[in-house]
C-alpha positions in Angstrom: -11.5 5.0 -7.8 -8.4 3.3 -6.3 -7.4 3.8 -3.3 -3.9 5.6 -4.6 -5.6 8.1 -6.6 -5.5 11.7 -6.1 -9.5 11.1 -6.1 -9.7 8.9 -3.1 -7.6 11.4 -0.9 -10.2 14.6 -2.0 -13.2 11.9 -1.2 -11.5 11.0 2.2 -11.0 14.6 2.4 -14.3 16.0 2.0 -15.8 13.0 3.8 -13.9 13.7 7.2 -14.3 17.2 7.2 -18.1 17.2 6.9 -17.6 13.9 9.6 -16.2 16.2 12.5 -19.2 18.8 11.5 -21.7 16.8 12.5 -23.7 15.2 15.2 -23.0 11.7 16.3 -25.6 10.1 14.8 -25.6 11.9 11.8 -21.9 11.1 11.9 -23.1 7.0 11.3 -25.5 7.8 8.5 -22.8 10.7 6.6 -20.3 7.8 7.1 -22.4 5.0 5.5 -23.4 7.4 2.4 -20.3 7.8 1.9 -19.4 3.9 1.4 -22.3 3.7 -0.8 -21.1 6.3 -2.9 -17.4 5.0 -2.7 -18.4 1.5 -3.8 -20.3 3.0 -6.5 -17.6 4.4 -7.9 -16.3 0.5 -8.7 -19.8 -0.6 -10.1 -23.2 0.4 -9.3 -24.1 -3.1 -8.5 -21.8 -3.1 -5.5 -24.0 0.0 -3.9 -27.0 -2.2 -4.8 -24.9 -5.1 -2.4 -24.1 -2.7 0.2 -28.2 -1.4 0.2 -29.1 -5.5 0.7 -26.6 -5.7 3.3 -28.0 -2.5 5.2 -31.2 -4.1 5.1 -30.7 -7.3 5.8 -28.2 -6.2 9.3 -31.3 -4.4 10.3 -33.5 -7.0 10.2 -31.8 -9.1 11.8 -31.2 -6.4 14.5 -35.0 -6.2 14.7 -35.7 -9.6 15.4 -33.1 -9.5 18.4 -34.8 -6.8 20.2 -37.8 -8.2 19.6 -36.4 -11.6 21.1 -34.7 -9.5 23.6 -38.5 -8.6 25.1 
């Protein structure tokens, strides 16, 4: 999907207006399902990417609470 498609302003579209529907922290979770599905729409190895990088930012925020006390 580029970025100048008709596509991508009906994805933007949708995405926003379910965004301002929801809760704040539902709002982080709606917004990172979203660039999932957006960079799957390249190559499903680039959601896989985006799933390691998820995982491995929350590790590492683990381990810095867990140095924090």
């Amino acid at each position: 999907m580029s970025i100048t498609s008709l596509g991508f302003l009906a994805f933007v579209a949708v995405v926003l207006a379910v965004y301002y529907f929801l809760s704040p922290r539902q709002q982080n979770y709606w917004l990172l399902a979203a660039s999932y599905i957006f960079c799957a729409t390249f190559a499903w190895q680039l959601a896989g990417t985006c799933l390691m990088a998820t995982g491995s930012q929350q590790e590492a925020l683990q381990a810095f609470r867990a140095a924090a006390n």
